[in-house]
C-alpha positions as CSV (number, residue, x, y, z in Angstrom):
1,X,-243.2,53.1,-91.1
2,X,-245.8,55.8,-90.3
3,X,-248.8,53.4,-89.4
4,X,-245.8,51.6,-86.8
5,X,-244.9,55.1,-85.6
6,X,-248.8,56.7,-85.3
7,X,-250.7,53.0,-84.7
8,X,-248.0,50.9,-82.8
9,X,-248.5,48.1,-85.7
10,X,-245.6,47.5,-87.9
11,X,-246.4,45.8,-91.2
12,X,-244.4,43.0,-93.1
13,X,-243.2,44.4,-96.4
14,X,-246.0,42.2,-97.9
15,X,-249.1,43.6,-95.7
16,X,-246.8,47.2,-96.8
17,X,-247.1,46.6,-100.5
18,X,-250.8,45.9,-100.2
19,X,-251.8,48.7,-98.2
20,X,-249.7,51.5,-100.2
21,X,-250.9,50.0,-103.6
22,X,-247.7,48.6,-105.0
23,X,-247.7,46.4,-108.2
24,X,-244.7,45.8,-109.5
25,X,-243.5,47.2,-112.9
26,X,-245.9,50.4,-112.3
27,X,-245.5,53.9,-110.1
28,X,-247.1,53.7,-106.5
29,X,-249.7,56.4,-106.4
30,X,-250.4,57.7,-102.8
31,X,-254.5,57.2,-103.2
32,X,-254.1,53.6,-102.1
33,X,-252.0,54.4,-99.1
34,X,-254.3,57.7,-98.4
35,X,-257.4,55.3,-97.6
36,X,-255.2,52.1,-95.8
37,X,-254.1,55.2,-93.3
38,X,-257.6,56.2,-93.2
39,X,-258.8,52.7,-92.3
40,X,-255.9,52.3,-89.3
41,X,-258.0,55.1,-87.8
42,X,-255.7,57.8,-88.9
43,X,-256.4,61.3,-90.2
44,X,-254.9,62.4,-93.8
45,X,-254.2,65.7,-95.3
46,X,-253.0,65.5,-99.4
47,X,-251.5,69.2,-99.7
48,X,-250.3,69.6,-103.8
49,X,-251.2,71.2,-106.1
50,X,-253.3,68.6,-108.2
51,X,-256.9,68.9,-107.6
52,X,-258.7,65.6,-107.1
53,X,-262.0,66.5,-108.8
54,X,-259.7,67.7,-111.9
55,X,-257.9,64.2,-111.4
56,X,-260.8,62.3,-111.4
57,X,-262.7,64.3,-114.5
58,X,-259.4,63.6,-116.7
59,X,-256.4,62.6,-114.6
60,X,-253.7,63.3,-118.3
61,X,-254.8,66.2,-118.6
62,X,-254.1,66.7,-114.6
63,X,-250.7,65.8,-114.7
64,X,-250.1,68.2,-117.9
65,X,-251.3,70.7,-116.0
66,X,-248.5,69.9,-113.1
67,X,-245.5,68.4,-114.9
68,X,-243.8,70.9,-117.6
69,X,-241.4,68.3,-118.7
70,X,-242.4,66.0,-121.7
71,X,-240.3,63.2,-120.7
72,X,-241.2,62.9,-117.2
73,X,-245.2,63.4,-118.2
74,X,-245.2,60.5,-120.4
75,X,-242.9,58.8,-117.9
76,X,-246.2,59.0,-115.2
77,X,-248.2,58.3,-117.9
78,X,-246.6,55.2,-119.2
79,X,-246.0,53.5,-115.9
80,X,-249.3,54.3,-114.4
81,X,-252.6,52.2,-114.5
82,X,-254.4,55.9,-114.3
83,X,-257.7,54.4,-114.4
84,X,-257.2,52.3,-111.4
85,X,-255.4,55.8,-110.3
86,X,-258.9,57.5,-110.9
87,X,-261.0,54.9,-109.0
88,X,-258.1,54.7,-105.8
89,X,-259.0,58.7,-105.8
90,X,-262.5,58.9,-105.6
91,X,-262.5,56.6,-102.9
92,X,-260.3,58.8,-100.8
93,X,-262.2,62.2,-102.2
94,X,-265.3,60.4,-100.4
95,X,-263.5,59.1,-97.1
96,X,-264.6,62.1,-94.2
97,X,-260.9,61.2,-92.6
98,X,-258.9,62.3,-96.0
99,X,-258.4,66.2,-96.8
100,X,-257.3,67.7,-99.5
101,X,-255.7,70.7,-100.2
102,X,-254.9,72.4,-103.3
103,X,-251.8,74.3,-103.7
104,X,-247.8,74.2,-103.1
105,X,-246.4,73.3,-99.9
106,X,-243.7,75.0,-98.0
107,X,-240.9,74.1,-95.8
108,X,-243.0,76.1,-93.3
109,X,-245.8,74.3,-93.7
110,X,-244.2,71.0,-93.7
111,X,-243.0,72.0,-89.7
112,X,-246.1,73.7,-88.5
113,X,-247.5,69.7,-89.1
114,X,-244.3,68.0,-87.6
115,X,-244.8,70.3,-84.6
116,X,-248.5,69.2,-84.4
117,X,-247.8,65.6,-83.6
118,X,-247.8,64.3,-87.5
119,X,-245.8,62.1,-89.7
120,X,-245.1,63.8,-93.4
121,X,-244.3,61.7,-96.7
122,X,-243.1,63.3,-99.3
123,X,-242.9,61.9,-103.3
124,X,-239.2,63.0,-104.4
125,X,-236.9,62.1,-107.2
126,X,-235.1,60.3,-105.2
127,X,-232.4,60.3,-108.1
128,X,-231.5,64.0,-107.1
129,X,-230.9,63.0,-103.5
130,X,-228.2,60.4,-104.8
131,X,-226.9,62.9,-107.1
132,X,-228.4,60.6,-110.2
133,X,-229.8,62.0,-113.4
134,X,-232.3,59.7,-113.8
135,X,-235.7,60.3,-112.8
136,X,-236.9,57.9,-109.9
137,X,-240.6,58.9,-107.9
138,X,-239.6,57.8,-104.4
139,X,-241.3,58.6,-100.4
140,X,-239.6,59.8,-97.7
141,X,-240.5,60.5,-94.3
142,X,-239.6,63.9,-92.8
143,X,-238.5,64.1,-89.6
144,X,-237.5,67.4,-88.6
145,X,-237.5,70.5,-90.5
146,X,-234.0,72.5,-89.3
147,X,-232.6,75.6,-90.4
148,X,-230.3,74.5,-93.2
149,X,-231.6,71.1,-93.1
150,X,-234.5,68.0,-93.4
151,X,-233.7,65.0,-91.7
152,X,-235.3,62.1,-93.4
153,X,-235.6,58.5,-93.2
154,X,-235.3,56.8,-97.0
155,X,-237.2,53.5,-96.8
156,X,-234.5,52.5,-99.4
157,X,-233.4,50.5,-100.8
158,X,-230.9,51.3,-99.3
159,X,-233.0,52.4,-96.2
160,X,-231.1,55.9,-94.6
161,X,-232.6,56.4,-91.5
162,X,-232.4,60.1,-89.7
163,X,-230.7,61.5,-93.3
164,X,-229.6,64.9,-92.7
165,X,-230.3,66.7,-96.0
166,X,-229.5,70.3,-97.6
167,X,-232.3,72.1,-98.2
168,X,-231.7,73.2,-101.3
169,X,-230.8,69.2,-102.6
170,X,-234.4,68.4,-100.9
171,X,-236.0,71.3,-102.8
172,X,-234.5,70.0,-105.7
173,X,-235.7,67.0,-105.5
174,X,-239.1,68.0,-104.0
175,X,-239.7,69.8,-107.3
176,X,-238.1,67.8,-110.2
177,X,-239.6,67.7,-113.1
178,X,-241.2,70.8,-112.2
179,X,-241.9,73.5,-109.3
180,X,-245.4,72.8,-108.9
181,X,-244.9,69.4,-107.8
182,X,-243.8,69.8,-104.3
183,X,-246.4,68.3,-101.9
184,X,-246.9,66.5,-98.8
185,X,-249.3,63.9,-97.1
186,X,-249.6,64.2,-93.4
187,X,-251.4,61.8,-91.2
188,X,-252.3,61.8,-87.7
189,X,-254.4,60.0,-85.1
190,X,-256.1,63.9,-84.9
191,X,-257.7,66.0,-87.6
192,X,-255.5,68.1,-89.2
């Protein structure tokens, strides 16, 4: 959805699955999608708090360092192929068109790039936003950032296009299993 909204070029779900580094039975990482945006000639910015050199060097201990809940750590570490995960990130970490920032986004900071031009994906447990208990990694696009709002669009399934969202139920779900896993990546045919 982003490369059709920044490049003009929509993508079967096929050419999709390739490009954002989907194998079935395992959790999408966003390193293989960082470097297919790269390669449409679009700019990147990774803003979380996981440092990619920290990644790379020992990617567990990484996540420990991010996730306070046991069950959701061994979940990511379970359904993961991290060494494929470690590779996917040093190609980005070397790609002059990806940036990475180190830290926990805001709301704020999540507008300041909408009002720039960009398209922001967010990772979510998409579980909260359907009032679920389960734990389900998901993307969303953000759209507009609005006083007591987000509107989203939820590739699905089902897709929700232009979901108005609470705050609060987004923050939830931006930072389940823990608070220090809010991030963001923004792309744009500029540097950001």
């Amino acid at each position: 959805m982003v490369v059709a909204r920044l490049r003009d070029r929509y993508l079967p779900m096929k050419a999709a699955e390739e490009e954002t580094g989907y194998v079935e039975g395992k959790l999408t990482w966003p390193y293989t999608m960082m470097f297919s945006m790269s390669k449409h000639g679009l700019y990147v910015k990774s803003h979380e708090i996981t440092d990619i050199e920290e990644f790379i060097e020992d990617p567990v201990a990484s996540l420990r360092r991010q996730i306070d809940d046991e069950d959701a750590l061994q979940y990511q570490i379970e359904n993961s192929d991290l060494e494929l995960e470690v590779d996917r990130a040093r190609l980005c970490r070397n790609d002059p068109r990806i940036n990475f920032v180190v830290g926990v986004p805001t709301f704020e900071d999540i507008a300041t790039i909408l009002d720039r031009g960009g398209e922001v994906i967010c990772l979510v447990n998409g579980a909260v936003l359907i009032n679920s208990t389960a734990y389900r990694p998901h993307f969303v696009i953000v759209r507009a950032v609005e006083d007591q709002h987000l509107v989203i669009d939820d590739p699905g399934p089902p897709a929700k296009p232009g979901w108005r969202i609470s705050r609060s139920t987004f923050r939830e779900a931006w930072t389940d299993p823990s608070p220090t896993v809010a991030n963001y990546l923004a792309c744009s045919g500029n540097r950001l």
